[in-house]
C-alpha positions in Angstrom: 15.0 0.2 11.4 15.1 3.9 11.1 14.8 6.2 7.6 18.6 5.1 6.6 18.0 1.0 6.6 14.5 1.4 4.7 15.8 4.2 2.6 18.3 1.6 1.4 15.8 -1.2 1.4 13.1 0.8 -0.5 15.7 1.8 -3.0 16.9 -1.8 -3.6 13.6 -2.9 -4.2 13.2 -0.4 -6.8 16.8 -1.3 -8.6 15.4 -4.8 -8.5 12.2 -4.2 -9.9 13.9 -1.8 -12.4 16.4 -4.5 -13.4 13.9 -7.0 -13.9 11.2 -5.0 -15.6 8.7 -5.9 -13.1 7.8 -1.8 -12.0 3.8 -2.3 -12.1 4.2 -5.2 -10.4 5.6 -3.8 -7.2 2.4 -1.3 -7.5 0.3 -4.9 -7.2 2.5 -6.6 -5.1 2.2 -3.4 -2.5 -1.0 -2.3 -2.9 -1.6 -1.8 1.0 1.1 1.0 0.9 -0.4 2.6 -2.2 -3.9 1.8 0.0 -2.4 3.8 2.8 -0.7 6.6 0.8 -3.5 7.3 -1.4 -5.7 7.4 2.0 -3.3 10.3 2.6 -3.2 12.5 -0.5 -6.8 12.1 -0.7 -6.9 13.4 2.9 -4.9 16.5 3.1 -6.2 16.8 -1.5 -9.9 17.7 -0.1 -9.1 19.2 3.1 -7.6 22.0 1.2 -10.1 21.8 -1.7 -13.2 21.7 0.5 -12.0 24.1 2.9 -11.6 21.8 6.0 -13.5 19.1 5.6 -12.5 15.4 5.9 -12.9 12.0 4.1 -12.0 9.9 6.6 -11.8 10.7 10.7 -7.6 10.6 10.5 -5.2 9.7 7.6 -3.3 7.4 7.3 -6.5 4.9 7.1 -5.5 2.0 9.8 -6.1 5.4 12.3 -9.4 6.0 10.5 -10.2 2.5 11.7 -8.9 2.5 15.1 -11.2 5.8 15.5 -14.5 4.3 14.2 -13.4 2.1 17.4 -11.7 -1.0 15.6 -9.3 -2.4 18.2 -5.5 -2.1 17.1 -5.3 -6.2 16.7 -8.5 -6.0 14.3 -7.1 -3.4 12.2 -3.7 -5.1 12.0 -4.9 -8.8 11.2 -7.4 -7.2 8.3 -4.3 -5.4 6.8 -2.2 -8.5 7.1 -5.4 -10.4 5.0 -5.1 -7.3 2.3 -1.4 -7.2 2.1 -1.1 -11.3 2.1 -4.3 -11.2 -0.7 -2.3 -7.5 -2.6 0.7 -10.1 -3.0 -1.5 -13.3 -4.0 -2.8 -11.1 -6.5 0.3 -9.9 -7.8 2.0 -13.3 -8.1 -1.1 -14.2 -10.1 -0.4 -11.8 -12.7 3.4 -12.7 -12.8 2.9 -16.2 -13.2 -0.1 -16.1 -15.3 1.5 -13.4 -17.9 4.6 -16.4 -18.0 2.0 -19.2 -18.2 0.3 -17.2 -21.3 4.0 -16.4 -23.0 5.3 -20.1 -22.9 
């Protein structure tokens, strides 16, 4: 897809959450992207705090697991099952916050 088509995705996504007041949501809905990401600055946060020393083997995380000697297809079904419960979860707290309003 390239940075241009999910520059203009991701920035959709955000007028549409913004539009329909549903920001925290998309936190919850995408919570194996904020997984990944906070895998990240939590990396390269103590490798400069500690002085070179690591959290995990290699950041982003699904490398962490394919180091530990995960194969590739095991790490992607697992984060297919977080992503798939991430959004489960999130719907959950949509409809239930409607189902308590009504």
């Amino acid at each position: 897809m390239g940075d241009t088509g999910s520059l203009a995705l991701g920035g959709a996504l955000a007028a549409f959450a913004i539009l329909t007041h549903t920001q925290l949501l998309f936190i919850i809905l995408g919570g194996l992207f904020v997984l990944i990401t906070l895998s990240v600055i939590i990396q390269v946060g103590y490798f400069k705090i500690s002085g070179g020393r690591r959290v995990f083997l290699m950041a982003p995380l699904q490398h962490h697991f394919e180091l530990k000697g995960w194969a590739e297809v095991t790490v992607v079904v697992r984060f297919w099952i977080v992503g798939a419960l991430a959004v489960g979860l999130g719907l959950a707290v949509f409809y239930g916050e409607w189902v308590l309003t009504q």
